[in-house]
KOLROTOR-467561 format. One record per atom (N, C-alpha, C): residue in one letter; x, y, z. Coordinates in steps of 0.05 Angstrom, whole numbers, plus 5000, padded with zeros to 4 digits. Layout:
REM KOLROTOR-467561
aXYZ...
This chain:
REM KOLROTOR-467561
x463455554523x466155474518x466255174513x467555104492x468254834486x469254674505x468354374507x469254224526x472254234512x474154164529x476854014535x477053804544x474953704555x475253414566x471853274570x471453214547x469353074550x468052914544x470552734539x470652344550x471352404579x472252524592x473052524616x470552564636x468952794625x466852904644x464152594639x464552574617x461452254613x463052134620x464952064631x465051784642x465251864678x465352114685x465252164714x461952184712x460252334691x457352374700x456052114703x456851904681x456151604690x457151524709x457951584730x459151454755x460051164742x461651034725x461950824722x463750684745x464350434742x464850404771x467150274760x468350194730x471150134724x471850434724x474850454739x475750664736x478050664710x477150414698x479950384669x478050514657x475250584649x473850694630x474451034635x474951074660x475351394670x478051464649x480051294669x483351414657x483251324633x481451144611x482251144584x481151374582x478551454577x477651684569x479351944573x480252004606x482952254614x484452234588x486152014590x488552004565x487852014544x485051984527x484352094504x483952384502x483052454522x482652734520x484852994528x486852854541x490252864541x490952984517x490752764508x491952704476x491652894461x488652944459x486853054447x488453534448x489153454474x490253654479x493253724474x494453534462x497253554454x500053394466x498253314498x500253164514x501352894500x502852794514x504652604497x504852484521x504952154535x504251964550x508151924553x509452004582x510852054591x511652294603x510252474590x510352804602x508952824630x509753034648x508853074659x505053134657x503253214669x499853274663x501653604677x500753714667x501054024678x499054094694x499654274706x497454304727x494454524723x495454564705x492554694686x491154604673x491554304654x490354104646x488553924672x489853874691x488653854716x486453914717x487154254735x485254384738x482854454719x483854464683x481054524672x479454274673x479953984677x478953724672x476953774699x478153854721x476453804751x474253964745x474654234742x473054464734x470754524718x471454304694x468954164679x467753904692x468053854709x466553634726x465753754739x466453864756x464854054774x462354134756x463154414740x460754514727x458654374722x458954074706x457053834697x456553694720x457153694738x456153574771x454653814785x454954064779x453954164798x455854324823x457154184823x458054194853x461754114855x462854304868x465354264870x466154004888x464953924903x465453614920x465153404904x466953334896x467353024883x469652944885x470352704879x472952604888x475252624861x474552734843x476652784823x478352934827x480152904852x482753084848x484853184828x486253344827x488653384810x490453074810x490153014837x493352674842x490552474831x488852454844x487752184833x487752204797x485852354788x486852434757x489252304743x491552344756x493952434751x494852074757x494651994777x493851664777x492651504759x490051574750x488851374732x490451374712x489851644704x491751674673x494851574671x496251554691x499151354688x498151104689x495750954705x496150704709x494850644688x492650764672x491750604642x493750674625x495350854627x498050814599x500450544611x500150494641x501650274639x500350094639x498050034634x497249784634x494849784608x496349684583x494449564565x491949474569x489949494551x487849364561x488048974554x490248954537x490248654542x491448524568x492848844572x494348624607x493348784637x490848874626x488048844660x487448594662x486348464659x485048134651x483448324669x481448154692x479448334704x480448454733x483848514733x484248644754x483848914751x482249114777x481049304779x483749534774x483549784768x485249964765x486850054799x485749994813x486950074839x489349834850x487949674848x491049374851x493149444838x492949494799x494949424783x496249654784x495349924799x496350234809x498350124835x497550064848x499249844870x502049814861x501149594843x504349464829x505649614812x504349864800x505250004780x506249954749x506949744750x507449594724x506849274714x505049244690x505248974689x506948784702x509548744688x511348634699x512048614729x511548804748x511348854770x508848564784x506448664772x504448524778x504848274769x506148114747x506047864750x508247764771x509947824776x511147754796x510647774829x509247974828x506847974860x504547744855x503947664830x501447504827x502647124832x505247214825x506746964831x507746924854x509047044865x510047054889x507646974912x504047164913x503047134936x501746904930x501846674905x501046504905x502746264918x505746344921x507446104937x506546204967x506046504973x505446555002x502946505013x500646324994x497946264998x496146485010x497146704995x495246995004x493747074972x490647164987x489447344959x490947564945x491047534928x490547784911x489348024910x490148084931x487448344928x489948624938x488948884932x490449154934x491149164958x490949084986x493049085013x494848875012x493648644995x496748444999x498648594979x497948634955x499648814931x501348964939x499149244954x501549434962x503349354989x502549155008x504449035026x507549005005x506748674987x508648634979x510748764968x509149004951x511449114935x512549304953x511649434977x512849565000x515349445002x514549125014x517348855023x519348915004x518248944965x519048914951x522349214950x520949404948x520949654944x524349714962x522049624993x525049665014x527549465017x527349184999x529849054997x530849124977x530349274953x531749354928x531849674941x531949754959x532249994966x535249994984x535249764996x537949615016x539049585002x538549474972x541549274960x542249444949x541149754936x541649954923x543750134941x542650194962x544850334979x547250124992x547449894989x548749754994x551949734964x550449824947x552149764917x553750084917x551350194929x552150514922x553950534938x555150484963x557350494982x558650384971x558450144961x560550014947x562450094920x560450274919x561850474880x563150704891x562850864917x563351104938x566650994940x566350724948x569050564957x571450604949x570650444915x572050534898x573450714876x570850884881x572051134871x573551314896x573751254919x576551404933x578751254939x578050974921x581350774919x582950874889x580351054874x582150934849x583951194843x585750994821x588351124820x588751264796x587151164772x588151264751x584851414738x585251664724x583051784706x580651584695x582251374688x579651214683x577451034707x579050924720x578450894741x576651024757x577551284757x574951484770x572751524752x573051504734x570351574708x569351344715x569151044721x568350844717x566550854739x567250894759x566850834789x564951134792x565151334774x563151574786x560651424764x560851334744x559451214733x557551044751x558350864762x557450794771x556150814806x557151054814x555751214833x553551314824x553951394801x551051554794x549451394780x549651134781x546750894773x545650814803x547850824815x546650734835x545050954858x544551154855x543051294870x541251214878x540151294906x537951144914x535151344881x532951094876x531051134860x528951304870x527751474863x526151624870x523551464871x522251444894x520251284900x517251334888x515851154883x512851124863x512350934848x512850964814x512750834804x514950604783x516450684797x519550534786x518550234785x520650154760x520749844753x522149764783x521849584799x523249404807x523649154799x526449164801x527948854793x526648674800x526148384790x525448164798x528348084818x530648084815x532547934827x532548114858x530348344862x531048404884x528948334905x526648184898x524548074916x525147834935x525047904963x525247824980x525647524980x526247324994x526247074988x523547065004x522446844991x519346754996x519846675026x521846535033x522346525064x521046705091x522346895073x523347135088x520347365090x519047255071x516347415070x514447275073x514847025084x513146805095x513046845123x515846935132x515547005161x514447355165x514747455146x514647795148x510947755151x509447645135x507547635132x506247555149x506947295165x506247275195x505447395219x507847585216x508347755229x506447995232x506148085212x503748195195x501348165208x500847925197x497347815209x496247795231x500147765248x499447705283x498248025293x500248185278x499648415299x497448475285x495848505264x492348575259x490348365273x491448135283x489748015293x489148075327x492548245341x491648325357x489948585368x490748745339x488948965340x485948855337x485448685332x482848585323x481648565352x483948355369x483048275399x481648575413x483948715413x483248995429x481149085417x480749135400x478149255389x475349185404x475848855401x473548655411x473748705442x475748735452x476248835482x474549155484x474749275467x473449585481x470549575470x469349435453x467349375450x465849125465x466749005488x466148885506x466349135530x467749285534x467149485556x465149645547x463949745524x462049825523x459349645529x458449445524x456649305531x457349315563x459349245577x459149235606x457149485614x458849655603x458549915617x455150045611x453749855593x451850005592x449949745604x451549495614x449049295621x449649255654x452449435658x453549255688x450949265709x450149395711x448449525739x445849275730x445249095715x443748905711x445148615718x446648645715x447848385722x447148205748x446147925747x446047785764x448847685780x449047565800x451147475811x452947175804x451147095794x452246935776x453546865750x452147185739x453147225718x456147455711x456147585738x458747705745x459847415747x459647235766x461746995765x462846795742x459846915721x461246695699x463046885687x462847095676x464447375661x466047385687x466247405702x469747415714x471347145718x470646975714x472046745710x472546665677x471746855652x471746735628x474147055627x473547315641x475947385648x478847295651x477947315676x481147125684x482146985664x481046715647x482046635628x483046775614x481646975598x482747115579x485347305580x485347435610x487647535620x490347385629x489747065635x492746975633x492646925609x491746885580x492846775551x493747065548x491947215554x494047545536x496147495552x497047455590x499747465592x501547385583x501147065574x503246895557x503847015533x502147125520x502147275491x504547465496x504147705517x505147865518x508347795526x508347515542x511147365548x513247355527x510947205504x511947085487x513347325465x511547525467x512147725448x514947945455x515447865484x517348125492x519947985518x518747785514x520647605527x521847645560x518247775570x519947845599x517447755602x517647695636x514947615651x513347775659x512148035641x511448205650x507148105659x507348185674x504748125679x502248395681x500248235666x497248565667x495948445691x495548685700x494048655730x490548515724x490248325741x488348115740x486048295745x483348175745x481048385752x480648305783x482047995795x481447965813x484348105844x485948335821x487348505843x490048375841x491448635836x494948635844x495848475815x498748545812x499848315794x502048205803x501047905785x502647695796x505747665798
């Protein structure tokens, strides 16, 4: 049987490692099949594309899903190959739209953060949920007016404008530039951010310090219990202040040297 997709299958047997060379090839071979770039991918186009990878791999375990598929191929039709420059297909999937992406590329440069696919999808998250507020905030506002108004036109105007303002179905939607956060405001969000991965970071380093205990305690000299429970203690009053600072009560963690304070 004739391939159906096979720009799609050589560029999965080359394991290439741009995935813009994958989803151009999908969308040629799309094409190739009659689809038109806005349509839905049907779910049988899907499935025959996986199916011939499989067969030419061997093996049904590979990572070409029906959704990933279904991803590349929207994010190389939204993104020209003049406007990748050498950002990877998974970031500019992130932002979903050029336009999108230069404004995250601007913005994390006033917030002195990389560029890279967790600050992206952070931002446009920040982005996403304050045009998600001002949207249901307009939409109440059009609800308003259309149970003040008085005359036929009036209500046409105002249902009109109830039904733009619906909340947007979440993915790949344009978001507004006028709805991104003030840099202020995601200067502090972002903070915020870093603090709490950096405390997960602490704990981490905390249970991977009880593992070393636990497999060296019964060696320990007595002096060296005294230096590690005194570099203890330290560390247990800065987490208390932390925890002070963070919740605004004097709550105290019980010391190693007994009871809390």
């Amino acid at each position: 049987m004739k391939s159906a997709f096979p720009r799609t299958v050589d560029a999965a047997r080359k394991r290439e490692r741009s995935l813009w060379s994958l989803g151009d090839s999908f969308v040629a071979d799309l094409k190739a099949q009659g689809w038109k770039p806005g349509e839905d991918i049907q779910a049988k186009l899907l499935t025959r594309c996986r199916e011939e990878i499989s067969a030419d791999q061997g093996s049904e375990e590979h990572d070409y899903t029906s959704d990933f598929l279904r991803r590349v191929a929207h994010t190389a039709i939204a993104f020209k190959p003049s406007e990748r420059q050498d950002y990877s297909l998974t970031l500019c999937r992130a932002a979903s739209t050029p336009d999108n992406l230069a404004n995250v590329v601007r913005e994390l440069k006033k917030l002195r953060k990389p560029l890279t696919t967790v600050n992206v999808t952070w931002l446009m998250s920040e982005w996403r949920e304050n045009a998600a507020e001002e949207r249901h905030r307009v939409h109440e506002d059009a609800k308003q007016k259309r149970s003040r108004a008085t005359t036929a036109q009036e209500r046409e105007d105002a249902d009109r404008e109830v039904e733009r303002t619906r909340p947007a179905p979440r993915g790949r939607q344009e978001v507004p530039p006028e709805h991104m956060p003030e840099t202020s405001v995601l200067e502090r969000r972002a903070a915020i951010l870093d603090l709490d991965l950096k405390i997960k970071d602490v704990s981490k380093q905390l249970r991977d310090m009880l593992e070393v205990i636990q497999e060296y305690r019964d060696s320990f000299e007595e002096k060296t219990i005294t230096r590690l429970t005194e570099s203890t203690t330290r560390m247990v009053q800065d987490a208390n202040q932390v925890l002070e600072a963070v919740s605004g009560k004097r709550t105290r963690f019980k010391t190693i040297t007994g009871g809390a304070a």
